[in-house]
C-alpha positions as a Markdown table, in Angstrom:
| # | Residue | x | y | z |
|---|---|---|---|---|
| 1 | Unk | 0.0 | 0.0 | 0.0 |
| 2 | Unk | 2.6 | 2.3 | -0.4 |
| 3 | Unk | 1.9 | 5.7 | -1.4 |
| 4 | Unk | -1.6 | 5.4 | 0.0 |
| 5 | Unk | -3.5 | 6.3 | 2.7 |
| 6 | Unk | -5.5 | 3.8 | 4.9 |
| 7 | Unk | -9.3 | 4.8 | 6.5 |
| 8 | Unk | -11.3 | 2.1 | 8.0 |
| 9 | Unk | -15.1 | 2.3 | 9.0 |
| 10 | Unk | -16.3 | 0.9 | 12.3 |
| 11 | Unk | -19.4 | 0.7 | 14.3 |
| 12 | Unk | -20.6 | -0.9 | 17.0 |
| 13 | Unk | -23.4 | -3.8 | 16.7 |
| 14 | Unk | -26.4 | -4.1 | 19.0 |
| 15 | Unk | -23.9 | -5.7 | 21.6 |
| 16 | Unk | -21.8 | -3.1 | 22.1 |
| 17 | Unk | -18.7 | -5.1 | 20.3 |
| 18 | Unk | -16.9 | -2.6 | 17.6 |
| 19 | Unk | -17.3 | -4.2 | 13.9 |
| 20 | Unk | -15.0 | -3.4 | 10.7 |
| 21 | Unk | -17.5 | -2.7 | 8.2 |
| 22 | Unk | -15.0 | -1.5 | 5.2 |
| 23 | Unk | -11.6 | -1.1 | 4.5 |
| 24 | Unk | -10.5 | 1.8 | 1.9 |
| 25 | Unk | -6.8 | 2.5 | 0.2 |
| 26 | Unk | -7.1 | 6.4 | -0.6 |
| 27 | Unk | -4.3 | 7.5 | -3.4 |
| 28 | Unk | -2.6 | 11.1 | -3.3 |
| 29 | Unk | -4.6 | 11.6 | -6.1 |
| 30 | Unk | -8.2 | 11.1 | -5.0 |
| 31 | Unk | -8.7 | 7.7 | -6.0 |
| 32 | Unk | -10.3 | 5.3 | -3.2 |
| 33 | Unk | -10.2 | 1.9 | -4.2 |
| 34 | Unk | -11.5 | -0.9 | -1.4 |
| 35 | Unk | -9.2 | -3.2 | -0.2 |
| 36 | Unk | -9.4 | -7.1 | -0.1 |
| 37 | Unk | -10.1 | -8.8 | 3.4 |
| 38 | Unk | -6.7 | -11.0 | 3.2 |
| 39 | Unk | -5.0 | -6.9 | 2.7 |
| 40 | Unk | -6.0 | -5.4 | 5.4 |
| 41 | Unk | -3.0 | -4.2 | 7.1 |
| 42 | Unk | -1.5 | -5.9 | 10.3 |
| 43 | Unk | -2.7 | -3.2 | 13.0 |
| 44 | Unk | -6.3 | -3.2 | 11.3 |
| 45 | Unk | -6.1 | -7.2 | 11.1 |
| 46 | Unk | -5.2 | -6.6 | 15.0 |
| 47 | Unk | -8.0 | -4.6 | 16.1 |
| 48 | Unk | -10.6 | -6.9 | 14.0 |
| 49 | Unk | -9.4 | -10.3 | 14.3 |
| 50 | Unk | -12.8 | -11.6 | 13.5 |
């Protein structure tokens, strides 16, 4: 993911447990391009093990 920016997009289900509901890459230009469960990086794949 180099050169590009990370942003999540979390919530919290009826539980009260926090949920990863999407993963975006966001380019220096503009573009935002979702990103493939198995390249999430490490420290998102940390908070959201499930």
């Amino acid at each position: 993911m180099e050169g590009a920016f990370v942003l999540y997009v979390s919530g919290v289900d009826p539980n009260g447990q926090r949920v990863l509901i999407e993963v975006f890459r966001i380019y220096a230009h503009g573009r935002l391009e979702a990103v493939l469960v198995f390249e999430y990086p490490p420290p998102i794949r940390d908070l959201y093990p499930n």
